[in-house]
C-alpha positions in Angstrom: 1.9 37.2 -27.0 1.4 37.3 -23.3 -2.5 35.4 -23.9 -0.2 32.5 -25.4 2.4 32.0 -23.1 0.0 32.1 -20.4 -1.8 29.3 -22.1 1.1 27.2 -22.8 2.3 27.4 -18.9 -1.2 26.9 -17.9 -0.6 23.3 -20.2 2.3 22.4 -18.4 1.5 22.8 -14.9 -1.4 20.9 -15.9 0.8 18.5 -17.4 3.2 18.3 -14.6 0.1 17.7 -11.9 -1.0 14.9 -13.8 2.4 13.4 -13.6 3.3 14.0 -10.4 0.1 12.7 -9.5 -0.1 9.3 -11.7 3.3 8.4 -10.4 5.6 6.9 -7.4 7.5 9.8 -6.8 5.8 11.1 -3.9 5.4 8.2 -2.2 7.8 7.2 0.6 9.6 4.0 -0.1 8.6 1.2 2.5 10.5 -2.1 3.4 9.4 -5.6 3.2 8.1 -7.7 6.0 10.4 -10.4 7.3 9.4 -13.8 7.8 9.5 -13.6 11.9 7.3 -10.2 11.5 4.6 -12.2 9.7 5.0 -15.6 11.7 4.1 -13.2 14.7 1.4 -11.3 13.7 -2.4 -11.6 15.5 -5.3 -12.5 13.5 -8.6 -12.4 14.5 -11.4 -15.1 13.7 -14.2 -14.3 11.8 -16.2 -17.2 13.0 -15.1 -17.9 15.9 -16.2 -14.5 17.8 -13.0 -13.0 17.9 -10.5 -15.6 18.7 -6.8 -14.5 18.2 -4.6 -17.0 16.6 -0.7 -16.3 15.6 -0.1 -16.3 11.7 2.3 -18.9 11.9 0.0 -22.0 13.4 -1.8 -21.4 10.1 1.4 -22.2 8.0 2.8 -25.0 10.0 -0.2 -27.2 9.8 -1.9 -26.7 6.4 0.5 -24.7 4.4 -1.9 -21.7 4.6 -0.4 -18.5 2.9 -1.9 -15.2 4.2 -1.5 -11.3 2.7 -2.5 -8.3 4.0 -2.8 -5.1 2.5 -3.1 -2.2 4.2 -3.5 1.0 2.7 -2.5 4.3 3.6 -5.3 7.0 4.7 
């Protein structure tokens, strides 16, 4: 009796680590970037050797739409 019972907890912690692990609920909840965050942020030129440039000259003259990801680790 102890051999099983040992086995079926060693299931569900199993179980319960792939769970936890596959899903959100350890990740902390972030908020959304606003408009004037996004209008000011740098960017940096691949082709022309580094030249920064504010996100929001992009949009106002060719309707350019830019995302950025950035992972965590």
């Amino acid at each position: 009796m102890g051999a099983w019972s040992l086995g079926v907890g060693a299931v569900g912690a199993a179980l319960a680590g792939i769970l936890l692990v596959n899903s959100s609920l350890t990740l902390p909840k972030v908020g959304k970037a606003s408009l004037e965050y996004l209008a000011d942020a740098d960017l940096l030129s691949t082709a022309d050797d580094g030249k920064v440039i504010k996100a929001k000259s992009l949009w106002e003259k060719n309707g350019a739409v830019i995302m950025a990801v950035r992972r965590p680790g």
